[in-house]
C-alpha positions in Angstrom: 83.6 150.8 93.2 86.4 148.2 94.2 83.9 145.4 92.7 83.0 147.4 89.4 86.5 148.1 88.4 87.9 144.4 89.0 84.6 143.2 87.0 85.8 145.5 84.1 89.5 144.6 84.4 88.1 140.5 84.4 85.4 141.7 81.6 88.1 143.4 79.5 91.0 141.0 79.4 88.4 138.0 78.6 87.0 140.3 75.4 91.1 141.5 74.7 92.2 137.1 74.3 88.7 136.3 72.7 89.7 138.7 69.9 92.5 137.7 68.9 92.1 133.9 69.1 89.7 134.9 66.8 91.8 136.7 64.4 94.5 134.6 64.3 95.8 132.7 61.2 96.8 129.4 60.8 100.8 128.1 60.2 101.7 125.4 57.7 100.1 122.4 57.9 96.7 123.4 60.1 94.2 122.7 58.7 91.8 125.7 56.9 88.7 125.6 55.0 88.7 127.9 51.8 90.6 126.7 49.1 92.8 129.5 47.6 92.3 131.4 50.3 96.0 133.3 51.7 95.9 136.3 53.8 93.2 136.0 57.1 93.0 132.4 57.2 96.7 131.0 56.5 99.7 133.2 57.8 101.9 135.0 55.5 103.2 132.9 52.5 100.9 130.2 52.6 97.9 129.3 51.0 94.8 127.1 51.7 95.6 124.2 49.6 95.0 120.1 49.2 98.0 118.9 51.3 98.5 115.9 49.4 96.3 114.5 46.1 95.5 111.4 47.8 94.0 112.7 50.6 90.8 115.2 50.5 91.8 117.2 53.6 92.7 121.4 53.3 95.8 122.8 55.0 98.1 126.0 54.5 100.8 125.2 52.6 103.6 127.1 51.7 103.5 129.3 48.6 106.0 128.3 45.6 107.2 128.6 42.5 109.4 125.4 41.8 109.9 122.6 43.7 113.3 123.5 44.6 111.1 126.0 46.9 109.7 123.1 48.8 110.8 120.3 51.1 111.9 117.1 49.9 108.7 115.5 50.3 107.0 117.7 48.5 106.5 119.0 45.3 105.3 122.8 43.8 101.7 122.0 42.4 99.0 124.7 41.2 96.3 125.7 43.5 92.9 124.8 42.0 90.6 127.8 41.2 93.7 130.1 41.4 96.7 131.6 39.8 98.9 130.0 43.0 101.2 127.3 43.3 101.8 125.6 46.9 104.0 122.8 48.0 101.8 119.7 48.1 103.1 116.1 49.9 103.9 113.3 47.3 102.1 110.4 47.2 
């Protein structure tokens, strides 16, 4: 009985992290893979964007309006396909 309740404590606890690795979102800069997407892949106030237009690679980047909403080397470009605008690095 001993055996069977550590095996479901072990069994448990592996199935408890698993989920929510898998359910976790990525922070600015990681990279993500649907462009436009927000909410589920990037955390809140970001957006799955081109990080920079010289460079072909997706991130989350922070949502924006102006580019006084974004750091210095950056600059508040729309989001292709969408209605967003996210900070984006200058060339």
């Amino acid at each position: 009985m001993r055996n069977t309740f550590f095996s479901f404590s072990v069994f448990f606890a592996f199935v408890a992290v698993s989920a929510s690795a898998c359910s976790s979102e990525h922070g600015a800069g990681e990279a993500c893979e649907h462009i436009g997407a927000g909410s589920g892949e990037c955390k809140s106030g970001l957006v799955c964007a081109v990080a920079a237009s010289n460079t072909p690679g997706l991130a989350c980047m922070p949502v924006c309006l102006h580019d006084t909403d974004c750091l210095g080397d950056q600059e508040c470009n729309g989001v292709e396909g969408t209605n967003v605008k996210a900070c984006r690095f200058k060339h």
